[in-house]
N, C-alpha and C positions, 0 to 999 in steps of 0.2 A: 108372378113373383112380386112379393111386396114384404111390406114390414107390419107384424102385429103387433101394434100399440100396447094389444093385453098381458104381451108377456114382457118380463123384467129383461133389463139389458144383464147379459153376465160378459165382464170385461176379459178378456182372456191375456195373458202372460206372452209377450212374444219375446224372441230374439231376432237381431237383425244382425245375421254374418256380412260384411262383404270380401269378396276372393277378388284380390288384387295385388300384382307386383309392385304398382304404384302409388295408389292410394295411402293415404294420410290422412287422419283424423280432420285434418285442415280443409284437406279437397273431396270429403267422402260429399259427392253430392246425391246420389245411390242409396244410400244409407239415411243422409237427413232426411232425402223426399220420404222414406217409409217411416220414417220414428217421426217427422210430425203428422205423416199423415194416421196412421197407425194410433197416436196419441189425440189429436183429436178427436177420434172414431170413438173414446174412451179405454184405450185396452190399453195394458200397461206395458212398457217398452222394460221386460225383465233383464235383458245383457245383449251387450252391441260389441262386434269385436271386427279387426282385419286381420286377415291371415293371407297367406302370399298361395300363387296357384302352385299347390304342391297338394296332391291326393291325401298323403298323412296327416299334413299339417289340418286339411278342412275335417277331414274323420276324427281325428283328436277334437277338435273343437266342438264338433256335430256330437258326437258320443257324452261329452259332460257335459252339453245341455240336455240332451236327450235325457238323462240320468236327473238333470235336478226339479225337484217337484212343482217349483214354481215358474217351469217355459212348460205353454201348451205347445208350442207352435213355431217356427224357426223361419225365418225369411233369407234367404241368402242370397248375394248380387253378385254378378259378375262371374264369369270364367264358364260363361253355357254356351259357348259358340264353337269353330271348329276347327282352330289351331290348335298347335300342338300344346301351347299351355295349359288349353280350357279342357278342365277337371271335374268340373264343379259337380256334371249329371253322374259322374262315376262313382263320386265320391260318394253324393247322396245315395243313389241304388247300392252303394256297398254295403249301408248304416239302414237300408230302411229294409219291410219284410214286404210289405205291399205298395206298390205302384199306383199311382192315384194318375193314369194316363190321361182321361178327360181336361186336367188342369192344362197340361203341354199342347193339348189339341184346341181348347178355346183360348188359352193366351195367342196363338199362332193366328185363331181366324181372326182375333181382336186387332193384331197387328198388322195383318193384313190391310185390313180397312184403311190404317193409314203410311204404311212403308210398301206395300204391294209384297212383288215376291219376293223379297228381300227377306221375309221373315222366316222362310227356310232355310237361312243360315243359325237361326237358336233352338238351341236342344234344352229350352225351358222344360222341368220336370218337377213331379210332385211326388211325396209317400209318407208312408206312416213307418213310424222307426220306436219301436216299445211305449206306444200311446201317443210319441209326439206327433204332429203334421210338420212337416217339413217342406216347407218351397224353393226353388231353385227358380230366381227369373233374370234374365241379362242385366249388363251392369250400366245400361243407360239411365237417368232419372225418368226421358220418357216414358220406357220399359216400365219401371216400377211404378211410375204413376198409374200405365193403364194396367197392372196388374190387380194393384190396389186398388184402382177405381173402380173397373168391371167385373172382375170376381173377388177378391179378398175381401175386400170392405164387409160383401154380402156374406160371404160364406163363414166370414167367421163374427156372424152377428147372431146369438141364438133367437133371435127376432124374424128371422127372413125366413118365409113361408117360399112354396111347398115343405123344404129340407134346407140344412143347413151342415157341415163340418162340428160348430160345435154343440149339438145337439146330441152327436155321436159322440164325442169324448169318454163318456162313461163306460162306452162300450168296447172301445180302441183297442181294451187289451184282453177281450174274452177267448173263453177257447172251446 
């Protein structure tokens, strides 16, 4: 796995949701760790929102990104665990048509490394919802660091050899 210098960086459109009854644009620390890291990377942070753990409220939100042309790709934080609040994996599987399970099983081994078994308590998940990619990762800054550090970064760089997420974009929605 590495990066081809030869090809052009193509910046990709994200959104970064986070699902939370308490957060505040004041205390989203969840959300900045991805929008600067995200923004460094080059890709363009297209709409950042909080919505409270309620299945509609995240599906409303998911659905008119999904719909607007300029989000390839949706990051959402918080609400993957497994109280009765956390919504967040429902919500996505409700809005997407295919399950990107690989993503849930390497964020898990990722974490592992450094919480141990503890990381079987997040139902981190991924999928595709009418072209978009949509991520679902816990709503710690941790979490999103090593999301973003060990697979995001890479996956959604159309640089990063063997394959890459946005390499497929074009194809997202064939039939």
């Amino acid at each position: 796995m590495a990066l081809d210098e030869k090809r052009p960086f193509l910046p990709v459109g994200i959104a970064i949701l986070t699902v939370s009854d308490t957060r505040t644009d004041d205390d989203d620390r969840s959300g900045d760790t991805l929008a600067e890291r995200l923004t460094a990377a080059g890709h363009k942070l297209a709409a950042r929102a909080i919505v409270k753990d309620d299945t509609a409220s995240i599906v409303k939100q998911l659905n008119a990104w999904i719909d607007a042309p300029d989000i390839d790709a949706v990051l959402a934080t918080g609400g993957t665990g497994v109280t009765g609040r956390d919504v967040t994996p429902e919500a996505v599987q409700s809005v997407c048509e295919k399950d990107i399970p690989g993503f849930g099983e390497l964020f898990r081994w990722i974490s592992f490394q450094k919480i141990g078994t503890s990381t079987i308590q997040s139902r981190a998940t991924a999928g595709v919802a009418r072209g978009t990619y949509i991520f679902a990762l816990p709503g710690s800054p941790g979490a999103c660091r090593d999301a973003w550090d060990e697979i995001l970064v890479h996956q959604l760089d159309n640089r990063f050899r063997p394959c890459n997420f946005v390499e497929l974009m074009p194809r997202l929605q064939e039939k």
